[in-house]
N, C-alpha and C positions, 0 to 999 in steps of 0.2 A: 615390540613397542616399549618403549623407555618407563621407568620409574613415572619419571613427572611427565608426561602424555596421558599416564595412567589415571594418575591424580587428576590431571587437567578435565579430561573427560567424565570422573565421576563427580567432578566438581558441578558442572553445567547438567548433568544426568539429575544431580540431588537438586538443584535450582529448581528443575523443570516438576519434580516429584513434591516441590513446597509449594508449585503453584496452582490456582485453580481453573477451571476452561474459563471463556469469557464469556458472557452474558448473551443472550442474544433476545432483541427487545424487540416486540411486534407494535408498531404504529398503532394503537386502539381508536388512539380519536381520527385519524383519517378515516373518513368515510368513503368507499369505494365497492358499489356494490359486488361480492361475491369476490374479491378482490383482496388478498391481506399481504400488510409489507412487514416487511422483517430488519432489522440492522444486529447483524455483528458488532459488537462494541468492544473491538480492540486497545480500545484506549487502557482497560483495565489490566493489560500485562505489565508485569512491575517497571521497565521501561514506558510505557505510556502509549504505543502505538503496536499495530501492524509488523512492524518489522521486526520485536522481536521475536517472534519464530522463526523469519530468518535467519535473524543474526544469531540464535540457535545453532541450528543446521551450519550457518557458513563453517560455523566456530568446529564444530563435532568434523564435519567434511575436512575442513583442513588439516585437525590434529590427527584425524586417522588415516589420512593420507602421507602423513608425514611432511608438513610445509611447515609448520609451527612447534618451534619447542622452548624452552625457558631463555633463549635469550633473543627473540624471534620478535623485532618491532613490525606490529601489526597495521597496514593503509588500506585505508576506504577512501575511493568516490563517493561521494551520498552528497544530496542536497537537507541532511539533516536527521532525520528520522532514524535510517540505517546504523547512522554513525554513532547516533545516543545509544542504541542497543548494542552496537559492537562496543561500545567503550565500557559499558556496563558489565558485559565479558571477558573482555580483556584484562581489566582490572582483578575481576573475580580468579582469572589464573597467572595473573601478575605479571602477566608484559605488555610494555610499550603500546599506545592506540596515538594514531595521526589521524586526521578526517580531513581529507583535500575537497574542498565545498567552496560553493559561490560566496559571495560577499554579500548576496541580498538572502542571508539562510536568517530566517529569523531567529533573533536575538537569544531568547525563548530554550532552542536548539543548541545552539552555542553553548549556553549558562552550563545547562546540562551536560553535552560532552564534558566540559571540563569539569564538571560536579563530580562524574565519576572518571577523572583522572587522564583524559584522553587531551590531544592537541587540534587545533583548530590549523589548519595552513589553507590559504584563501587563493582563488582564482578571480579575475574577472567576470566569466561568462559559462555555465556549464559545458558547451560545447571541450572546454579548456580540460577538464579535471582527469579525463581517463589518462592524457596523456601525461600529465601534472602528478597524479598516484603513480605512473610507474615510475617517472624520476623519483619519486620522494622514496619509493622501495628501495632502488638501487641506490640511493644515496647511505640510506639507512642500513642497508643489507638485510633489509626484511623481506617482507610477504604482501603483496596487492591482492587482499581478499576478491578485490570484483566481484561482487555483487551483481553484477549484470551481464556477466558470464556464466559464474556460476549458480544461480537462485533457483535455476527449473531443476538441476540437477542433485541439488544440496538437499530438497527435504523429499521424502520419501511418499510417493504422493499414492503408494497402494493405500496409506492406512499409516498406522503410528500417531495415531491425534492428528493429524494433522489439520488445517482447516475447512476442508473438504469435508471430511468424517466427521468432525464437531459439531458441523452444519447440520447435516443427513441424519443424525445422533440426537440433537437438539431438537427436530424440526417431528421427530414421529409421533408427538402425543396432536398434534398443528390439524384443525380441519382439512385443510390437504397439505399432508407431510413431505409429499416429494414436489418439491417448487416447480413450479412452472416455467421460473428463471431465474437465476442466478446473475448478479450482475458486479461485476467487479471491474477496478479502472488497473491501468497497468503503470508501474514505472523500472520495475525491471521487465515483468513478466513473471516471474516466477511463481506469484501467486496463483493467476491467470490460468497457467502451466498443469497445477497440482490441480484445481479444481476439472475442469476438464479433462485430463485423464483421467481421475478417480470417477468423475459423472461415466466414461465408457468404461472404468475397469468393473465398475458396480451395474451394466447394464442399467442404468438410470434413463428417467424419459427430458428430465432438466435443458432445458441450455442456457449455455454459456455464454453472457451480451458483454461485450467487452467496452467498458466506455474510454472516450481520450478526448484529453482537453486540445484547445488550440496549441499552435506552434509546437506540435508532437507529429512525427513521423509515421507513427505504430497504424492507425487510422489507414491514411491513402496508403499504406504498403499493404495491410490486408485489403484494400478494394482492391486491388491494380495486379495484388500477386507479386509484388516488387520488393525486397528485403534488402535494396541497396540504396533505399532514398536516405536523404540526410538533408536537413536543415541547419540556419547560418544562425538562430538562437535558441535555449532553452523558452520550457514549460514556464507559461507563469501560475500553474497551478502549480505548490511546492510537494514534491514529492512523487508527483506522477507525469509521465508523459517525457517521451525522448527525441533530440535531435537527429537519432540516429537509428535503425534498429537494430536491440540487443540480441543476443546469441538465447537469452533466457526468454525471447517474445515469442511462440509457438502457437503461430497461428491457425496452424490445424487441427487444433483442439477445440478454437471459438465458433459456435456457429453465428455469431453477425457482431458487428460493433458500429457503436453510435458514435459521434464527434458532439460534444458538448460545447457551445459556448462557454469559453469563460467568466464572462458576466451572469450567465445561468447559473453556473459552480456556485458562484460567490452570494449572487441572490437564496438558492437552496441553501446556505448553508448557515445563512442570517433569518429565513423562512425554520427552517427547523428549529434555531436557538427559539426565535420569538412566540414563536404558536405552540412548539412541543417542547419546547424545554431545555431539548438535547444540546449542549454547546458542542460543536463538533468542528473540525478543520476542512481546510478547502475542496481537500478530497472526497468526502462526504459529500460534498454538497454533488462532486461531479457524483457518484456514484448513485444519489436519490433521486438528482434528476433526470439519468438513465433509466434509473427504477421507474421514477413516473410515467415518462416514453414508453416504458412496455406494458407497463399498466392500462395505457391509453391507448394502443394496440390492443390490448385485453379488453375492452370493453367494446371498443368498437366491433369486433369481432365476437361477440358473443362468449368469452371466453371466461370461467371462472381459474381461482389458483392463487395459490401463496407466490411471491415474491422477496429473495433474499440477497440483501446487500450490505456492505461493507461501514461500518464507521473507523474509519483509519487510527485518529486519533485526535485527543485532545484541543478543544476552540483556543485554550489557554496559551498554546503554544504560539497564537498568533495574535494575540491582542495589538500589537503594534505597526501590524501590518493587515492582516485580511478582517479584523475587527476594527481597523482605523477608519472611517468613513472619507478623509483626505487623503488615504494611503491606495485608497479603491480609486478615487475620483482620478488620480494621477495614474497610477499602473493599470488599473484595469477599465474604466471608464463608468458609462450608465450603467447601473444595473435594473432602474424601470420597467424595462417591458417582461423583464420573469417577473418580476418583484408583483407586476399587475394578474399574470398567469397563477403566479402559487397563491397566491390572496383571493383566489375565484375556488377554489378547492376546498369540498367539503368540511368541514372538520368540528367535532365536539364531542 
């Protein structure tokens, strides 16, 4: 391994050793009897979301594979998220970041990349970008991270912090420390991935509810069995769900997934700013309102148990679009009849 590989990877090693785990916050004022919900609050990693311990991993994966060395311009696919955390990286060992992303990436995201030194290069439609990142590699003579290739395989999902173990870690002093369910939304997979192997590497009783928004594939290929479906547009929840399924969606680790409304996502996730507090992004919302689906399961069936799920990241990142109230009425429509369901729900 080279001088500057060397350097590169104790650089990102010392990052990860200045940071601290993130928070994970139990619902108090939802009342649900015998019933407790839990949110991961990702938003607190020094990029702001979820994906940097991805972008983590991708970064370590690729250097010690040998893809990446000091003159090595770095391309992402991402609808945003991804791309802020790899540019934040990138920067840190001082090569080149491109982000080949839709045009409706919020603004927010954008800022960002380029804050920490990365390029924005635009598509029309996600469907577009995988194939749009490898021109821009080869043009560049760089490296097409793919993210949605390699996500399931990049973090180490025995253990090593990972967010599996942080959970299980977090969750042991909890009236019942080993969740009943675990419920995460997918946009590469690779999250999805780690946790469910680790729930069977640790002999765990957990399972694993996979949520997915509309116009995502990931859904009807785990009912059907089918890994070859593909759709003619992206997610409009930003950040999860695919036109296609990724190499990183590993469906036989999930024991069931729910398909969420859109308008549900978006209602939970203006339901949780307004009643608890939490300002949180679209994903969230998919991911509470999956939560609540199993909770409501759990009751009906007599069932007690903790519940823990995912806060992606930051509401802030979307003020001009999933906080727009004209930006909803246009892209995503009514949100009413959740909006009537989460307002019937206990809370104080």
């Amino acid at each position: 391994m080279s001088s500057w590989v060397s350097q590169a990877v104790k650089k990102i090693n010392a990052d990860y050793q200045r940071s601290a785990d993130t928070h994970l916050i139990k619902l108090e004022a939802l009342k649900l009897d015998g019933i407790d919900i839990y949110l991961k609050d990702e938003s607190t990693h020094p990029t702001g979301s979820l994906k940097h311990r991805l972008a983590r991993s991708l970064f370590l994966y690729a250097l010690c594979n040998g893809k990446i060395n000091q003159h090595t311009t770095v391309v992402e696919a991402s609808s945003g998220s991804t791309a802020v955390s790899e540019a934040y990286f990138a920067r840190m060992i001082g090569v080149p970041f491109i982000a080949v992303m839709p045009r409706s990436t919020a603004q927010k995201k954008i800022a960002l990349i380029e804050q920490f030194g990365g390029r924005c290069h635009f598509v029309d439609c996600p469907t577009q970008m995988h194939d749009e990142a490898i021109r821009v590699a080869k043009l560049h003579n760089g490296y097409f991270m793919d993210q949605f290739m390699f996500a399931e395989r990049a973090t180490d999902w025995r253990g090593n912090n990972n967010i599996a173990e942080s959970i299980f870690h977090q969750m042991q002093a909890e009236p019942y420390p080993v969740p009943h369910s675990i419920v995460m939304s997918a946009g590469t997979g690779g999250t999805s991935a780690t946790i469910g192997r680790y729930i069977r590497f640790k002999g765990k009783t957990s399972k694993l509810i996979v949520v997915d928004p509309e116009y995502s594939v990931f859904f009807d290929s785990y009912k059907q069995g089918n890994g070859k479906l593909t759709a003619n547009r992206g997610s409009r929840i930003e950040g999860i769900g695919r036109p296609k399924v990724e190499a990183s969606f590993q469906g036989d680790v999930i024991d069931d997934m729910i398909q969420v409304p859109d308008a549900a996502s978006v209602a939970t996730m203006h339901w949780l700013n307004d009643t608890l507090g939490i300002n949180a992004g679209p994903s969230t919302g998919t991911n509470l309102w999956g939560a609540l689906k199993v909770a409501q399961s759990m009751l009906e069936n007599g069932e007690q148990g903790s519940i823990v799920t995912l806060m992606c990241d930051s509401g802030e990142r979307y003020l001009d679009t999933y906080y727009n109230r004209e930006w909803i009425d246009r892209e995503i429509g009514c949100t009413g009849e959740y909006e009537e369901i989460l307002n019937a729900l206990e809370v104080g």
